[in-house]
Every structure is written in C-alpha cells, then in structure tokens.
N, CA, C and O atoms as a GROMACS GRO file, in nm:
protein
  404
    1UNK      N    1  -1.180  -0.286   0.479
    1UNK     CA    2  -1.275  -0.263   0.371
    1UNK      C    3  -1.401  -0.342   0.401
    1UNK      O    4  -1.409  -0.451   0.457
    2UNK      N    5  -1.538  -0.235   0.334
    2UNK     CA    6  -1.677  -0.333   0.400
    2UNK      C    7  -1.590  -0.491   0.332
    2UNK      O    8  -1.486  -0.525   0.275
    3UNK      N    9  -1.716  -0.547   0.384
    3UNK     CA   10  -1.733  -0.678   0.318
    3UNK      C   11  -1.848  -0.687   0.190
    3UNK      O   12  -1.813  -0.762   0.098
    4UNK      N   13  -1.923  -0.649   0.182
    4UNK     CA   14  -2.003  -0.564   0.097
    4UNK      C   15  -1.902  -0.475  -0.034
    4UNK      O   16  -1.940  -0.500  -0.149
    5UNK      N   17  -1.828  -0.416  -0.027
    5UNK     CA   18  -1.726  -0.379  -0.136
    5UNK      C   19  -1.612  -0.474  -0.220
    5UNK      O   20  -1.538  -0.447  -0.314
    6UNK      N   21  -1.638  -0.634  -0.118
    6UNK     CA   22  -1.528  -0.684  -0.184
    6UNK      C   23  -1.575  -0.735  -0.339
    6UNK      O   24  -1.680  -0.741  -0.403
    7UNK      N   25  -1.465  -0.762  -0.354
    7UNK     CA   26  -1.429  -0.820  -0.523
    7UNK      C   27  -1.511  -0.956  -0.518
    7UNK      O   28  -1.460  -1.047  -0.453
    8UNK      N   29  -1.612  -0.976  -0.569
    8UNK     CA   30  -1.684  -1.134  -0.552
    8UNK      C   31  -1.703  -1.182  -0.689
    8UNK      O   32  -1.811  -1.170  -0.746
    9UNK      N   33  -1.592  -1.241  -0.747
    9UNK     CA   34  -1.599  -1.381  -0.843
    9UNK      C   35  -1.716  -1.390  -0.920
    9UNK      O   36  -1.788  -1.473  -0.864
   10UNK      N   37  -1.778  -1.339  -1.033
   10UNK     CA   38  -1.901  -1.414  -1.062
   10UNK      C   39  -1.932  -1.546  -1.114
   10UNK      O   40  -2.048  -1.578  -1.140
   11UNK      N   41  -1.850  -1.609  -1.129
   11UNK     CA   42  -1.816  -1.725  -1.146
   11UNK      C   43  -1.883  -1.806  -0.990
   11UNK      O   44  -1.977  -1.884  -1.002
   12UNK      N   45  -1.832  -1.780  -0.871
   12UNK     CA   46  -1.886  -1.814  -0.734
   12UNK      C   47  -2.013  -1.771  -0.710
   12UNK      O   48  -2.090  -1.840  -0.644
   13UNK      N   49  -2.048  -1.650  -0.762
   13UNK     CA   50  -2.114  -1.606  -0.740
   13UNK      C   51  -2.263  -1.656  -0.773
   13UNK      O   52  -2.363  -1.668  -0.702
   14UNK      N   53  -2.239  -1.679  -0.907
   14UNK     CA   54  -2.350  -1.747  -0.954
   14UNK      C   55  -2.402  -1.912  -0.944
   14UNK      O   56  -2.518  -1.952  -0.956
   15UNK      N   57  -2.267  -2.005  -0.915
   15UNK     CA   58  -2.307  -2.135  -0.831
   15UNK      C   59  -2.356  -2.115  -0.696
   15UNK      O   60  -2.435  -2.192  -0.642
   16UNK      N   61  -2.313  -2.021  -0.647
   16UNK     CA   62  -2.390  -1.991  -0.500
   16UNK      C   63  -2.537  -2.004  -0.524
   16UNK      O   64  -2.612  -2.077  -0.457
   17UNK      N   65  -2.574  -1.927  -0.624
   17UNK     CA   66  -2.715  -1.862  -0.644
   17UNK      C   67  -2.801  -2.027  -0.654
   17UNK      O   68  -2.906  -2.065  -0.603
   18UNK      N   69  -2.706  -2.094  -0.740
   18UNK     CA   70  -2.751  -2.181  -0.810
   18UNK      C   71  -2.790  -2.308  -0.701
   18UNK      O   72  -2.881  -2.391  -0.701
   19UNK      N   73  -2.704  -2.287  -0.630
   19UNK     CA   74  -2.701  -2.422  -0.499
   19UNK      C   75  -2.801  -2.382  -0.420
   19UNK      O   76  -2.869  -2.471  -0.368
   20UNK      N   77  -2.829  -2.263  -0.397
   20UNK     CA   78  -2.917  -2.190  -0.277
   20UNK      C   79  -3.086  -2.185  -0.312
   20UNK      O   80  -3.184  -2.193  -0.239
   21UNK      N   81  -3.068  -2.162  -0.498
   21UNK     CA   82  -3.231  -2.198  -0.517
   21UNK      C   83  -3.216  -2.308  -0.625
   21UNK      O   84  -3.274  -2.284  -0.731
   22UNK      N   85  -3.150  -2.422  -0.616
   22UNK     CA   86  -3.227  -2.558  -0.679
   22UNK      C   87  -3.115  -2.648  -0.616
   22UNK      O   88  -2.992  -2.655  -0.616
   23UNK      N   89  -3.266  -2.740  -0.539
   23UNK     CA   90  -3.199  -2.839  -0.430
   23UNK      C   91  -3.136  -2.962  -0.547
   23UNK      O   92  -3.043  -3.023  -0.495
   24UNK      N   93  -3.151  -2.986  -0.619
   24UNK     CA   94  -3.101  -3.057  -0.714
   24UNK      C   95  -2.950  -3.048  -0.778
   24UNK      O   96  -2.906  -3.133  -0.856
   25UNK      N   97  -2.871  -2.925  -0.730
   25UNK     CA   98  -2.778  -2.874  -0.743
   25UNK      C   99  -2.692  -2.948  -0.630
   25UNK      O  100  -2.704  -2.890  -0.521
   26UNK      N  101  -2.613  -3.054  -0.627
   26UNK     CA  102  -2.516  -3.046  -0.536
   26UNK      C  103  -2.368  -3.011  -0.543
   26UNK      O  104  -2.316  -2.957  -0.640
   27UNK      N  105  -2.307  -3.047  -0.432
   27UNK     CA  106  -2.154  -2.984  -0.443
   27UNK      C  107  -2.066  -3.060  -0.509
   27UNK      O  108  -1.957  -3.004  -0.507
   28UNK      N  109  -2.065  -3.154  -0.563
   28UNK     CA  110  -2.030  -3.245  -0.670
   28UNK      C  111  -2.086  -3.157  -0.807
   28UNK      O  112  -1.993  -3.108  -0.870
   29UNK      N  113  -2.190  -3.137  -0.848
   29UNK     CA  114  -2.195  -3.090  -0.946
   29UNK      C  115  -2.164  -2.962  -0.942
   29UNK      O  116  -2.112  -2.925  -1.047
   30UNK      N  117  -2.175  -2.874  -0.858
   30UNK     CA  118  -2.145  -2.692  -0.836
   30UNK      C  119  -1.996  -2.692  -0.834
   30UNK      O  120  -1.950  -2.580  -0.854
   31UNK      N  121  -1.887  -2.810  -0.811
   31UNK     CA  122  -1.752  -2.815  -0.852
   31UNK      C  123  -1.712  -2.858  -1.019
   31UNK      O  124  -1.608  -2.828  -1.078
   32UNK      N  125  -1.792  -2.912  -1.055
   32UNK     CA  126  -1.759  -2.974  -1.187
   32UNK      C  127  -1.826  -2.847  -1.281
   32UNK      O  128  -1.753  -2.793  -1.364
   33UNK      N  129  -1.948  -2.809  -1.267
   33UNK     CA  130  -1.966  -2.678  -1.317
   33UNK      C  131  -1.888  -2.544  -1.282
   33UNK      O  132  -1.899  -2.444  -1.353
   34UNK      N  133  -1.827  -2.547  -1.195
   34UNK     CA  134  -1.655  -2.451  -1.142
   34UNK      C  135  -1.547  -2.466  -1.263
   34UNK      O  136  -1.475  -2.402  -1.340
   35UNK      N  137  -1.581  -2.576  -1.230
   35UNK     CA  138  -1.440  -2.641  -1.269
   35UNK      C  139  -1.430  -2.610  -1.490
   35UNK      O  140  -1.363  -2.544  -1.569
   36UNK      N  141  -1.518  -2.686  -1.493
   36UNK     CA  142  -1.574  -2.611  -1.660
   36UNK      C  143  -1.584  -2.501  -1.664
   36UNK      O  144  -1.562  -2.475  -1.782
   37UNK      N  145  -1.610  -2.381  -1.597
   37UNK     CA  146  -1.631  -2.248  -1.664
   37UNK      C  147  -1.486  -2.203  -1.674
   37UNK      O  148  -1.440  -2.141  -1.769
   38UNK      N  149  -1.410  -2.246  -1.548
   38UNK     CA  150  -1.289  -2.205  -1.523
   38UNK      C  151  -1.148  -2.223  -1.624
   38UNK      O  152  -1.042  -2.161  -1.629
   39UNK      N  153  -1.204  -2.339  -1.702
   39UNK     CA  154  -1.119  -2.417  -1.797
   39UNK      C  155  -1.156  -2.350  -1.944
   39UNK      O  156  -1.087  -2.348  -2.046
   40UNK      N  157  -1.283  -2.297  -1.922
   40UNK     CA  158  -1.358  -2.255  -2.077
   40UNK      C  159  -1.295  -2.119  -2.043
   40UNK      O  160  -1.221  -2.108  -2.141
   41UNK      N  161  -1.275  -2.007  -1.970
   41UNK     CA  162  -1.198  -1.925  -1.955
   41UNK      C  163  -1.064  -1.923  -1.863
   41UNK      O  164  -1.035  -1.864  -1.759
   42UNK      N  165  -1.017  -1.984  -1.918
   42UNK     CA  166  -0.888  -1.999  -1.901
   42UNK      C  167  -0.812  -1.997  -1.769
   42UNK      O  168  -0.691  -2.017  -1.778
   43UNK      N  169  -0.862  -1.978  -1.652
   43UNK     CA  170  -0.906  -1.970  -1.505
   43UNK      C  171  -0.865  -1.831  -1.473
   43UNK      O  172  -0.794  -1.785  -1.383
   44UNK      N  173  -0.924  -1.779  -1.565
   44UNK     CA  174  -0.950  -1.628  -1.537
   44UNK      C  175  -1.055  -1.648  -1.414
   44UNK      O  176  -1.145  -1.732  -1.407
   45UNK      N  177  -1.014  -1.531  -1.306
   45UNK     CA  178  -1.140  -1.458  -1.244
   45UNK      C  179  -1.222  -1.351  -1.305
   45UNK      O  180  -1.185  -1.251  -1.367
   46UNK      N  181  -1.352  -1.395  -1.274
   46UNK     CA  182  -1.428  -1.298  -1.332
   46UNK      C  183  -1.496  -1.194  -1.214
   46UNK      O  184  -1.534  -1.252  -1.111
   47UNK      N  185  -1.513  -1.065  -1.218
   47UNK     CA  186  -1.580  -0.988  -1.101
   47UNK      C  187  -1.723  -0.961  -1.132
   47UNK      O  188  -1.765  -0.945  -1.247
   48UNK      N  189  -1.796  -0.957  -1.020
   48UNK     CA  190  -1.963  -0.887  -1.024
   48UNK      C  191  -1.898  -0.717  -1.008
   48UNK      O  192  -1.813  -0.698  -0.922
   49UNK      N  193  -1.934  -0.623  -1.077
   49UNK     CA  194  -1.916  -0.438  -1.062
   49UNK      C  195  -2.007  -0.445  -0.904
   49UNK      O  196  -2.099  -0.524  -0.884
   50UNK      N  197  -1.971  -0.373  -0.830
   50UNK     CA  198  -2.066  -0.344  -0.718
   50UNK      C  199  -2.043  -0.163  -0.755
   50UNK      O  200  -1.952  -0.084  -0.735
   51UNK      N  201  -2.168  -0.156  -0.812
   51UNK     CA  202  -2.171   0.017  -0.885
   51UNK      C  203  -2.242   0.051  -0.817
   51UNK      O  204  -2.220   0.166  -0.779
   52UNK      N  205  -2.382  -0.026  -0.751
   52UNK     CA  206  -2.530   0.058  -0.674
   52UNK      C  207  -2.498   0.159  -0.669
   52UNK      O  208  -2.383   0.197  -0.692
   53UNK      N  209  -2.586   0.224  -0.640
   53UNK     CA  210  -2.632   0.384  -0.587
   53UNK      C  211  -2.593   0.317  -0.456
   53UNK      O  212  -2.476   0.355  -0.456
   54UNK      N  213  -2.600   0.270  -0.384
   54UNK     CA  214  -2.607   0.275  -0.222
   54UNK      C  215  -2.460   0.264  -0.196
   54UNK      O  216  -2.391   0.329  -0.117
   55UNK      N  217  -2.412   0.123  -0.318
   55UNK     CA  218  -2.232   0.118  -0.276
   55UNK      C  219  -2.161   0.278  -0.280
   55UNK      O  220  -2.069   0.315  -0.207
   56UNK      N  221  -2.230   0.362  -0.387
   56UNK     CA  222  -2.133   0.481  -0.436
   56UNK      C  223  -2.139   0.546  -0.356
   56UNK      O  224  -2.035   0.604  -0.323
   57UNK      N  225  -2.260   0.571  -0.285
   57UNK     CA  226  -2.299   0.674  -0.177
   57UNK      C  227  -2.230   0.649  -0.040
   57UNK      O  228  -2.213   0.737   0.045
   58UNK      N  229  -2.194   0.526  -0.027
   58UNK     CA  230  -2.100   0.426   0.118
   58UNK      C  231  -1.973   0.475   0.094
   58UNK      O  232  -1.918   0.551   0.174
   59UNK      N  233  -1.914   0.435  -0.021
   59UNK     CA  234  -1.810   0.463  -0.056
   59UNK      C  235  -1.766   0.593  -0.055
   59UNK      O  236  -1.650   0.630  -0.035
   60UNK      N  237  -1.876   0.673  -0.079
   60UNK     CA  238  -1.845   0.826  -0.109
   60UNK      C  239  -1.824   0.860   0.043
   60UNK      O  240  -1.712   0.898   0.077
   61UNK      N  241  -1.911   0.850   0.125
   61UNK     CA  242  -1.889   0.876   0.255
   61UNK      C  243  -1.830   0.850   0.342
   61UNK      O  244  -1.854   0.906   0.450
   62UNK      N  245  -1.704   0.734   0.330
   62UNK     CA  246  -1.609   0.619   0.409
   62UNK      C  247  -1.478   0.716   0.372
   62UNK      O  248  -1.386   0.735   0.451
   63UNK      N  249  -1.487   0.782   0.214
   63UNK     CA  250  -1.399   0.881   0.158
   63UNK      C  251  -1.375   1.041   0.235
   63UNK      O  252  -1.275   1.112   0.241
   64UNK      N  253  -1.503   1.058   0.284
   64UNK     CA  254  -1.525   1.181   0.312
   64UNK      C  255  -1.458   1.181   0.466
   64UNK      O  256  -1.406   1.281   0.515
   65UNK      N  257  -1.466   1.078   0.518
   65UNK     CA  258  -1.468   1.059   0.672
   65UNK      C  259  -1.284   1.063   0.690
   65UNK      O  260  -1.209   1.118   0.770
   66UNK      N  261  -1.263   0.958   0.554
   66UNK     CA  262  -1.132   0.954   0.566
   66UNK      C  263  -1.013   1.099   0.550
   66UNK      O  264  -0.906   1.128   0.603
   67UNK      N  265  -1.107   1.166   0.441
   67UNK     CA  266  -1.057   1.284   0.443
   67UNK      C  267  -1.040   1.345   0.527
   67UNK      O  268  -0.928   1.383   0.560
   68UNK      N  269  -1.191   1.386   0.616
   68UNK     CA  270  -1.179   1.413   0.761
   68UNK      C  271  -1.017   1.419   0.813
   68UNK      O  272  -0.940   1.512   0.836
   69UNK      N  273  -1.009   1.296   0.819
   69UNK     CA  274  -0.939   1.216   0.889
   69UNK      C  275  -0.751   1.218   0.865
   69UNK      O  276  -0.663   1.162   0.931
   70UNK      N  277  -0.742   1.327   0.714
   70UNK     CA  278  -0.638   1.337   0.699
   70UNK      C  279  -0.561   1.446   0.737
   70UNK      O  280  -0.440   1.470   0.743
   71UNK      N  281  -0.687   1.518   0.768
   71UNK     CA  282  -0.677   1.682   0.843
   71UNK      C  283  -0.622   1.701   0.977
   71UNK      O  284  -0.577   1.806   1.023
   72UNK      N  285  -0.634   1.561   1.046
   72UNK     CA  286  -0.529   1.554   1.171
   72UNK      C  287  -0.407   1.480   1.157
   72UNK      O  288  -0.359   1.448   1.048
   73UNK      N  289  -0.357   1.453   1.269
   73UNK     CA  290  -0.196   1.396   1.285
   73UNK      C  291  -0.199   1.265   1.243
   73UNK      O  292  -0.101   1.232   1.177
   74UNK      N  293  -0.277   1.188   1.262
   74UNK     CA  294  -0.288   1.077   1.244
   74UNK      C  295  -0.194   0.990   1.101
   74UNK      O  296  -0.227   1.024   0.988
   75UNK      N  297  -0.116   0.917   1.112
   75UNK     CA  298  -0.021   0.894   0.989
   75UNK      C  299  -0.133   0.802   0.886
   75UNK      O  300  -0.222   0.724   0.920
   76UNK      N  301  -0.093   0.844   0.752
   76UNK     CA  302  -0.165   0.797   0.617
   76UNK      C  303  -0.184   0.660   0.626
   76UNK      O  304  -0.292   0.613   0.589
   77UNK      N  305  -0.069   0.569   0.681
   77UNK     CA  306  -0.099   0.408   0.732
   77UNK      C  307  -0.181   0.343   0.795
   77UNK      O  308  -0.214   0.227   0.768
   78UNK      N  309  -0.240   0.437   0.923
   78UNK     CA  310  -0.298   0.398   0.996
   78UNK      C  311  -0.479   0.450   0.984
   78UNK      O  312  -0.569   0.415   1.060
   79UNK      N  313  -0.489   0.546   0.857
   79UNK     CA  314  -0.590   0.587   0.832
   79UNK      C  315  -0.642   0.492   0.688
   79UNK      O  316  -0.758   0.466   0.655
   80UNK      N  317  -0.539   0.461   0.631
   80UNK     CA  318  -0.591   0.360   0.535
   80UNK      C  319  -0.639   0.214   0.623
   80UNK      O  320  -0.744   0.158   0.593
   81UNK      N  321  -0.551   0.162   0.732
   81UNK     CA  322  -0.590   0.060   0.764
   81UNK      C  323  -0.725   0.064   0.806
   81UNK      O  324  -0.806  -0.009   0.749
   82UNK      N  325  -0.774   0.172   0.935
   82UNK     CA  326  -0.881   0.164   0.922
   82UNK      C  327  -1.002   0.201   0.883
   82UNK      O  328  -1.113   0.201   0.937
   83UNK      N  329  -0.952   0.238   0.759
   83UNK     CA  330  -1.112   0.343   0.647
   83UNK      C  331  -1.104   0.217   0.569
   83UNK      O  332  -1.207   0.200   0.503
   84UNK      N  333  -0.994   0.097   0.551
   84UNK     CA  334  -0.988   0.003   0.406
   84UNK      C  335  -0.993   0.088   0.318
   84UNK      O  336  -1.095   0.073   0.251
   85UNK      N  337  -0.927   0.177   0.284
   85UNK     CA  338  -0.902   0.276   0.135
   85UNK      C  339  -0.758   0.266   0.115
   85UNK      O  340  -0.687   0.246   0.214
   86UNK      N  341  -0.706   0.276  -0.004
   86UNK     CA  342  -0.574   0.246   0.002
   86UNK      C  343  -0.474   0.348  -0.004
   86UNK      O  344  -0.508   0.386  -0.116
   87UNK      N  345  -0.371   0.431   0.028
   87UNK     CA  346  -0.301   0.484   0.036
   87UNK      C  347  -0.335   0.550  -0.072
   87UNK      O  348  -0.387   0.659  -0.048
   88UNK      N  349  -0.321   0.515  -0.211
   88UNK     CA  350  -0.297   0.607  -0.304
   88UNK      C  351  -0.420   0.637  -0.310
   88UNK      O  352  -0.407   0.733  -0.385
   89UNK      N  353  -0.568   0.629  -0.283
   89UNK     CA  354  -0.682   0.672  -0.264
   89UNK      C  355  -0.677   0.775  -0.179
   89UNK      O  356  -0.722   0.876  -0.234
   90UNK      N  357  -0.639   0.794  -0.063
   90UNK     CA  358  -0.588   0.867   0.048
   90UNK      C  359  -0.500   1.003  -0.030
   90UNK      O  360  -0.539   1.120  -0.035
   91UNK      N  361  -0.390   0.954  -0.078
   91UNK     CA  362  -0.341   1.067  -0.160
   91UNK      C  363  -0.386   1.139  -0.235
   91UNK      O  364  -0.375   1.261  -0.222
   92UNK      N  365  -0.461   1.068  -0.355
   92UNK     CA  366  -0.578   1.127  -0.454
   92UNK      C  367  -0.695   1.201  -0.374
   92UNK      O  368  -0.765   1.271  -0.447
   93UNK      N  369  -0.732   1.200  -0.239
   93UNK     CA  370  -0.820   1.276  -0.169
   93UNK      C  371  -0.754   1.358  -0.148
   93UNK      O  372  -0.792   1.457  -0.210
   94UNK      N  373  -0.608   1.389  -0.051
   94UNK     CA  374  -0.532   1.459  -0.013
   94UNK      C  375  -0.526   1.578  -0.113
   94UNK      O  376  -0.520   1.695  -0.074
   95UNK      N  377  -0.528   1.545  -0.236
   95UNK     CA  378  -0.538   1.661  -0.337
   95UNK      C  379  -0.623   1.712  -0.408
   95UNK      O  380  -0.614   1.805  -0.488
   96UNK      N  381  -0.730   1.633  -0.371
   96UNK     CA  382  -0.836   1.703  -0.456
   96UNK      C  383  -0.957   1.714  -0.369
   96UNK      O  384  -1.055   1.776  -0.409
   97UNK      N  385  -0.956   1.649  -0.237
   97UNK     CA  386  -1.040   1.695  -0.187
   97UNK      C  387  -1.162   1.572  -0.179
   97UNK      O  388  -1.161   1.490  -0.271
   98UNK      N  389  -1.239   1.561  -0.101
   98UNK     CA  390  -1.342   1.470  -0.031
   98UNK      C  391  -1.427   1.480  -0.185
   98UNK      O  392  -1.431   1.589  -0.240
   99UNK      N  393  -1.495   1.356  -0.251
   99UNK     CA  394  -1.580   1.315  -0.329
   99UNK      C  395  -1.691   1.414  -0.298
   99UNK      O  396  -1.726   1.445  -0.184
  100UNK      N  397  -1.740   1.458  -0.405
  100UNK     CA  398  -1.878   1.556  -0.397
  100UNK      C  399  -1.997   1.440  -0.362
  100UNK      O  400  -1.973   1.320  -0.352
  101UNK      N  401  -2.121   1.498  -0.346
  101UNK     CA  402  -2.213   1.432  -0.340
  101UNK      C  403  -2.306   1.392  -0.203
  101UNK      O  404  -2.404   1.318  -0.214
   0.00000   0.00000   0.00000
C-alpha cells in the first residue's frame, strides 16, 4: 500500500506540524503534549481522512490495474500483496467490476 494512503494519527500528525514550524517546540514538550491528548481521549487513535481528489483518483486506478490483474492466472494473494488492496477489496472488484471514473 502507497505510503501516502496510510492511516496517519492526527494526533502525530499535528505535533509533527507543530515541531517542524515552531523551534520553541521541543521533544520533551511534543511528548508531554502526546501524552495529554492521549489521556484526554482515552488513548484512542485518532485518523487524518485522506479523501483528496488526487488520493481517489490513485486509488481508483491501483483498483483498476488490480482488476486488470484479476483477469489472469495470477492467485488473489499474490495480487493483493502487490496492488496493497486487500482481498476482500479484490473480491468486491471481482464482482462488480473496476471503479468508474
């Protein structure tokens, strides 16, 4: 799966931001501010949506390829490993067919 599609924490996400534009921010405090949000929600993870237009359109097309891809011999295991789509994504194409668009 891109690296670009993964699941990124906004919780990390946003001390990143925070360390990267104010030098006053150190890693002593970007842990203790971790560490508090994490406790104020219960150490839930929280996710950023990666919805873009550009992710959907990547995604749509990594789908399409994979579909491609189901049309030959090639076993469903080895086409999830390397599209990073997951099996039951693979199946749900298998039946309905490559994402429009």
């Amino acid at each position: 799966m891109s690296e670009r599609w993964a699941r990124r924490d906004i919780i990390t996400s946003i001390i990143d931001w925070m360390m990267a534009n104010e030098s006053a921010i150190t890693e002593e405090l970007a842990l203790r501010a971790e560490h508090a949000a994490r406790a104020e929600w219960g150490g839930q993870q929280l996710y950023l949506a990666r919805t873009s237009e550009v992710d959907r359109r990547a995604r749509q097309a990594a789908e399409r390829r994979a579909h491609v891809s189901l049309l030959g011999p090639a076993p469903i295991e080895r086409i999830s490993r390397d599209s990073g789509i997951s099996r039951r994504t693979l199946y749900r194409l298998a039946r309905r067919g490559p994402p429009e668009g």
